[in-house]
C-alpha positions in Angstrom: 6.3 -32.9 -1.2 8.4 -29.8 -1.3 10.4 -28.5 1.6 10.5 -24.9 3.0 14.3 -24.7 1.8 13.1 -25.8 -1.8 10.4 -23.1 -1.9 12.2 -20.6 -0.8 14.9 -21.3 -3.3 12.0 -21.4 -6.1 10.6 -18.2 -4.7 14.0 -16.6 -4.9 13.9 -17.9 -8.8 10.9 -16.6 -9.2 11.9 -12.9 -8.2 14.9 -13.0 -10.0 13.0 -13.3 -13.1 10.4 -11.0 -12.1 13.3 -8.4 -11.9 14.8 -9.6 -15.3 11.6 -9.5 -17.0 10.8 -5.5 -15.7 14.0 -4.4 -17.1 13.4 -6.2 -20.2 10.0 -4.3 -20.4 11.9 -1.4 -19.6 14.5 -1.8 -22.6 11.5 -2.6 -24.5 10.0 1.1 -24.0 13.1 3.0 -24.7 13.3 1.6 -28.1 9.6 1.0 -28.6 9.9 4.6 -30.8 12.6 4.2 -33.0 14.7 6.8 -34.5 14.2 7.7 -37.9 17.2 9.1 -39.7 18.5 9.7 -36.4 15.5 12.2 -35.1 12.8 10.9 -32.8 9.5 11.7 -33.9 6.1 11.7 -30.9 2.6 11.0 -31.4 -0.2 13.3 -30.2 -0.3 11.3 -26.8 2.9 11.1 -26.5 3.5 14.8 -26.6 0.0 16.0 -24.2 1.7 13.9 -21.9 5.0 15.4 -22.0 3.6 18.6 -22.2 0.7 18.0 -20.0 -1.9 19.7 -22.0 -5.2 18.8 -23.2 -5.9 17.0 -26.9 -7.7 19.9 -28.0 -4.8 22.2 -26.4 -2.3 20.2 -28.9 -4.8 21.4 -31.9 -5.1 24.6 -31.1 -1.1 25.2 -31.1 -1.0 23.3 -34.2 -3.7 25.5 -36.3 -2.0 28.5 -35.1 1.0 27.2 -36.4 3.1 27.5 -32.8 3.6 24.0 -32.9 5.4 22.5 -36.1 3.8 18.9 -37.1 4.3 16.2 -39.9 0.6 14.6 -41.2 1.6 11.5 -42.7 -1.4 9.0 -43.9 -3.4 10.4 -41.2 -1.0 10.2 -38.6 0.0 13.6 -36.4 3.6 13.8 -35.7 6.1 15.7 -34.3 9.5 16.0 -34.5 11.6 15.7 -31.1 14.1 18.6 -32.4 11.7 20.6 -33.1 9.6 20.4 -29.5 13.1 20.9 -27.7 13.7 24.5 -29.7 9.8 25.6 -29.2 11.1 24.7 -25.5 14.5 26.3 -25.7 12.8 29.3 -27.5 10.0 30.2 -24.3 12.0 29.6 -21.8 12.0 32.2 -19.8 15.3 32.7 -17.3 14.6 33.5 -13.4 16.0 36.7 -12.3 18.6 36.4 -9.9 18.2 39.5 -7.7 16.6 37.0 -5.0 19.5 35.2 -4.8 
């Protein structure tokens, strides 16, 4: 028979490695995407996500050539450098006169 102070001790346990296995999972997804000669490359998901626009959004930047992309045995990437200058490159500054 197991006694409140013995489950609540396993229950503690329990959490603990609930906790340890979340950041595992966490260290897990940082790395999943390795880099590759030190640049870090996104899939089509990947980047409609961080972009938050539309599959067919993605294609339409790509066959007008705004967004530059690697086709590699049927695989759509793109390079993380290259997504941070088209961002650098529109970013358009606020004007300070309402300051």
């Amino acid at each position: 028979m197991v006694h409140e102070g013995e489950l609540s001790t396993e229950v503690g346990t329990l959490i603990e490695k609930l906790k340890e296995a979340t950041s595992n999972i966490s260290d897990i997804e940082s790395i999943r995407h390795p880099d590759i000669a030190g640049e870090r490359y996104y899939s089509s998901s990947e980047l409609c996500k961080m972009l938050h626009i539309s599959p067919r959004t993605l294609q339409d930047h790509r066959d007008t050539g705004r967004i530059p992309f690697i086709r590699l045995f049927g695989k759509i990437l793109y390079k993380g450098s290259d997504i941070s200058k088209l961002l650098e490159e529109n970013y358009i500054k606020s004007i300070d006169c309402f300051l």
